[in-house]
ZAFILUM-545374 format. One line per 10 residues: number of its first residue (from 1); their letters; for each residue z, y, x of C-alpha. Coordinates in Angstrom, 1 decimal, always signed. Layout:
N
NUM> A> Z Y X  ...
***
This chain:
227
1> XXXXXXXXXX> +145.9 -54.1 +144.9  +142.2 -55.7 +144.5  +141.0 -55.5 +140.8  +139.9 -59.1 +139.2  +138.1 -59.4 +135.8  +139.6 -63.0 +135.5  +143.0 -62.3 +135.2  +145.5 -60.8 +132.4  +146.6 -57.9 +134.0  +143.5 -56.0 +135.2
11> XXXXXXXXXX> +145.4 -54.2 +138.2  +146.8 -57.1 +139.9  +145.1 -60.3 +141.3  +147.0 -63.5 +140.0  +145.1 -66.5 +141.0  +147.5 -69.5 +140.4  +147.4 -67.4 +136.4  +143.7 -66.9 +136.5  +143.4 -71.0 +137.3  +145.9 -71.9 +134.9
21> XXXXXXXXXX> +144.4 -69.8 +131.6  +141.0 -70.8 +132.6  +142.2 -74.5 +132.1  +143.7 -74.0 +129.1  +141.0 -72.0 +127.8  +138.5 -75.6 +129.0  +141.4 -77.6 +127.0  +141.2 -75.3 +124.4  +137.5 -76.0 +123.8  +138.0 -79.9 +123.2
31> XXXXXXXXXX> +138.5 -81.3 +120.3  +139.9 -84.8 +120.6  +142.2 -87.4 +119.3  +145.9 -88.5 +119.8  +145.7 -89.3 +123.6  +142.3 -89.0 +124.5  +142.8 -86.2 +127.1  +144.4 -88.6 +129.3  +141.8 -91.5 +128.9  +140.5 -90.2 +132.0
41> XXXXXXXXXX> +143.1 -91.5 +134.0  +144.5 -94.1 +132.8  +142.1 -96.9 +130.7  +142.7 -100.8 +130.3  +146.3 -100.9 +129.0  +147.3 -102.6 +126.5  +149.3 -101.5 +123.3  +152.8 -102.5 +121.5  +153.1 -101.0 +117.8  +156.8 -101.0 +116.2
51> XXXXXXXXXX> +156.3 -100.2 +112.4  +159.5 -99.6 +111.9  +161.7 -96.8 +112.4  +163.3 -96.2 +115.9  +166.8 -94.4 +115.8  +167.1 -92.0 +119.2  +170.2 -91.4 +120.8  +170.1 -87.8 +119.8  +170.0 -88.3 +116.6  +166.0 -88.3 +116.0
61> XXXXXXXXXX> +163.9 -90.7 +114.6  +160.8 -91.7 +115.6  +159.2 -93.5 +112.1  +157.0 -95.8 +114.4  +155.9 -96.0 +118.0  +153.6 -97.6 +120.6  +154.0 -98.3 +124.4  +150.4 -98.7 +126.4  +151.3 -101.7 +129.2  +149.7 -103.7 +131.5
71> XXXXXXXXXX> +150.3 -106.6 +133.1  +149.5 -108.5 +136.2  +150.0 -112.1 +137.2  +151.0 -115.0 +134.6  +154.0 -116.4 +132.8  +155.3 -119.4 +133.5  +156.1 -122.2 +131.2  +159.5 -121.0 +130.4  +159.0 -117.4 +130.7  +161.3 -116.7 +133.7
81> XXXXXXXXXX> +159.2 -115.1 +136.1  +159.1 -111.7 +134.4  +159.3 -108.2 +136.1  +160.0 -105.3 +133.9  +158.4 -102.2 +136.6  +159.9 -99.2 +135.5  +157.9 -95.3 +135.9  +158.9 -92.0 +137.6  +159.1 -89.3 +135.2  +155.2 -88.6 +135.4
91> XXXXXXXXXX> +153.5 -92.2 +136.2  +151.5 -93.8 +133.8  +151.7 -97.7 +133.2  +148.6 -98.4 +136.0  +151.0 -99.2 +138.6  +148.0 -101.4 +140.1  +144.5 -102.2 +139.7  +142.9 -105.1 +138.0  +140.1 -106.0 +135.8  +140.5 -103.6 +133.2
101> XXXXXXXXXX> +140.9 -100.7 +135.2  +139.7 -101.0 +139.0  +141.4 -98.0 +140.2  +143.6 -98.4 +142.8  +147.4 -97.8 +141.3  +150.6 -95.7 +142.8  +152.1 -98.8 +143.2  +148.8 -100.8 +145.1  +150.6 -101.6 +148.2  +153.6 -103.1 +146.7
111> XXXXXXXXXX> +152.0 -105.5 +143.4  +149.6 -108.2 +144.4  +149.3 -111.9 +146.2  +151.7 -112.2 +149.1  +152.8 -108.9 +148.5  +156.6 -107.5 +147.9  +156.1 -107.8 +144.5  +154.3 -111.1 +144.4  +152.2 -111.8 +141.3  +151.5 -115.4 +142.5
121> XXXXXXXXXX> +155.3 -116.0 +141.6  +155.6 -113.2 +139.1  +154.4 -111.6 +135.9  +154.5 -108.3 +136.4  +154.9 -105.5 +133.9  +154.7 -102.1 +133.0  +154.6 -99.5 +130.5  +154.2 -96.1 +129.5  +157.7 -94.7 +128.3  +157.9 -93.4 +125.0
131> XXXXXXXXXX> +157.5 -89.8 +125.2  +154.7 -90.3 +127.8  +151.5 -89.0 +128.0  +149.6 -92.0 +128.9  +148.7 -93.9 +125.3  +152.4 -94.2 +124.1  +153.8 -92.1 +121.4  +154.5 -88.9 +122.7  +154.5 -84.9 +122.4  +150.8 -85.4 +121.7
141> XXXXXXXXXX> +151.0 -87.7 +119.6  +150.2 -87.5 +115.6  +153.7 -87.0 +112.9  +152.6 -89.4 +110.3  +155.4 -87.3 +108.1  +153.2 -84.3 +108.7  +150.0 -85.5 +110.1  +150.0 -82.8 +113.1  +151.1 -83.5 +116.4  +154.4 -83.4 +116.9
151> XXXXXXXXXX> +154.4 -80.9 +120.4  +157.4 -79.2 +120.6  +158.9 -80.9 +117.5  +158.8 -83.9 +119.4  +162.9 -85.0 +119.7  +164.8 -85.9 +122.4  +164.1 -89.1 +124.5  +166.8 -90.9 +126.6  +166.7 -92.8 +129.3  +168.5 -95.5 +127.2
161> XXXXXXXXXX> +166.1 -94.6 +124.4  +163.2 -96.1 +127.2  +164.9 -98.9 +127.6  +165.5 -99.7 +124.1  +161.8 -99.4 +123.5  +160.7 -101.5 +126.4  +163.0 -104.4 +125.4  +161.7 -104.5 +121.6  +158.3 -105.2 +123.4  +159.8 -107.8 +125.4
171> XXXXXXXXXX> +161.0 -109.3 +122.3  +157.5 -109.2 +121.1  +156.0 -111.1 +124.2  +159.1 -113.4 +123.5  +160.8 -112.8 +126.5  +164.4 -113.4 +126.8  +165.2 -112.5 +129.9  +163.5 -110.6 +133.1  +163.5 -112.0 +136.7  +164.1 -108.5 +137.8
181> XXXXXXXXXX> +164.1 -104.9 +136.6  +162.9 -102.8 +139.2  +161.9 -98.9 +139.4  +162.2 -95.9 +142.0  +163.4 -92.2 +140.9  +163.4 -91.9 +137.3  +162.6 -95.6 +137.0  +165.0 -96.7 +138.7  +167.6 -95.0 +136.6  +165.6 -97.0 +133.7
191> XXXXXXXXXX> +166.5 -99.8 +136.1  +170.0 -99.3 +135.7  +169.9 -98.8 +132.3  +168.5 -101.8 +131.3  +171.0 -103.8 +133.2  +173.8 -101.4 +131.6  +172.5 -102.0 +127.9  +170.9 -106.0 +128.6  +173.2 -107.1 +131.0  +172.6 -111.0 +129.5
201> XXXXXXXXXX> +168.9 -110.2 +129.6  +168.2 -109.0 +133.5  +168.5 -111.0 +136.4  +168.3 -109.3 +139.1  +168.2 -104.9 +139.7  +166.6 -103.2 +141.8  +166.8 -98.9 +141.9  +165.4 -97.0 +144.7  +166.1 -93.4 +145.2  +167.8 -93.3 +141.4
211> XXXXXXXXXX> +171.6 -92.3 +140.0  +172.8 -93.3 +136.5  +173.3 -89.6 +135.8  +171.2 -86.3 +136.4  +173.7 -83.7 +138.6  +173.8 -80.6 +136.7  +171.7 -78.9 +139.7  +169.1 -81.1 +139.4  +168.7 -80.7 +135.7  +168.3 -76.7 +136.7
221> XXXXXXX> +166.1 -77.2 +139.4  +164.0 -79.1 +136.4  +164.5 -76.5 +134.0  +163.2 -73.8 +136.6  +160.0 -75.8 +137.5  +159.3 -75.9 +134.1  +158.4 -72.4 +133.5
***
């Protein structure tokens, strides 16, 4: 076994641990606000605030929340032409670039003119689920009950709990009802879910690659990557 001054346990070589402590030790170091960490990746969004508490399906309560969106193409006159784009599990809201924020998006391809997700006939949106890490209120995020970050206090967020969020910013932006509500993986089950919860309120549903439940092996094979 080769001897390494980097890592924990000075008779074995670990590099995947020595890489991992010497970014947390580089985290460590900054000092920054609710969010900022991220603001390298993700810039240009825009922000819902709820002042009011939000009751979780767990039994939490969040006492306020925001969701960071963004948006691409225009409403129409009658506000009909909305798409609600739902995240994967670790996607922030920049699904594609624009003025704001020129670079390029994980959805690039699909959002644009002409494309499958046409903003010449479309207003396109998407957001940052609660619980994210990408400007809406999340594990990093400040507890204005104790004014620290909530971490691992932070409670449990459903699927149906995204959803529930999303819609009061629709309600916001006074939009009654969505063209389409569209996602892939864990968006996708978002996708569902809306139509499950706001079935008056989506006109069309589109889920790629998504269930409406997580099979107990998956939900290990989670719990295992975790650690």
């Amino acid at each position: 076994m080769s001897y390494t001054q980097n890592s924990t346990n000075t008779k074995m070589q670990f590099p995947c641990i020595d890489k991992l402590e010497t970014r947390e030790a580089e985290l460590a170091q900054k000092n920054k606000r609710e969010e900022d960490l991220f603001l390298d990746f993700v810039s240009g969004y825009e922000v819902f605030r709820h002042d009011k508490p939000f009751a979780l399906s767990y039994g939490g309560i969040l006492p306020s929340f925001k969701i960071a969106y963004e948006t691409w193409g225009k409403l129409n006159s009658d506000r009909s032409n909305a798409i609600l784009l739902h995240t994967g599990l670790s996607a922030s809201s920049h699904a594609k670039s624009h003025e704001k924020n020129t670079k390029p998006g994980w959805w690039e391809a699909f959002i644009g003119p002409g494309l499958a997700i046409d903003t010449n006939k479309y207003f396109v949106m998407c957001t940052n689920v609660i619980g994210g890490c990408y400007g809406s209120t999340g594990p990093s995020s400040i507890n204005e009950t104790t004014n620290e970050r909530y971490g691992s206090t932070f409670p449990i967020i459903t699927i149906n709990d995204m959803i529930r969020a999303q819609f009061l910013l629709l309600d916001n932006l006074n939009i009654k009802k969505l063209h389409a509500s569209v996602g892939s993986s864990m968006g996708g089950m978002q996708s569902l879910a809306a139509a499950a919860l706001y079935p008056d309120r989506v006109g069309k549903l589109v889920s790629i690659s998504a269930c409406a439940l997580s099979h107990p092996y998956s939900i290990a094979l989670r719990f295992a990557q975790r650690q």
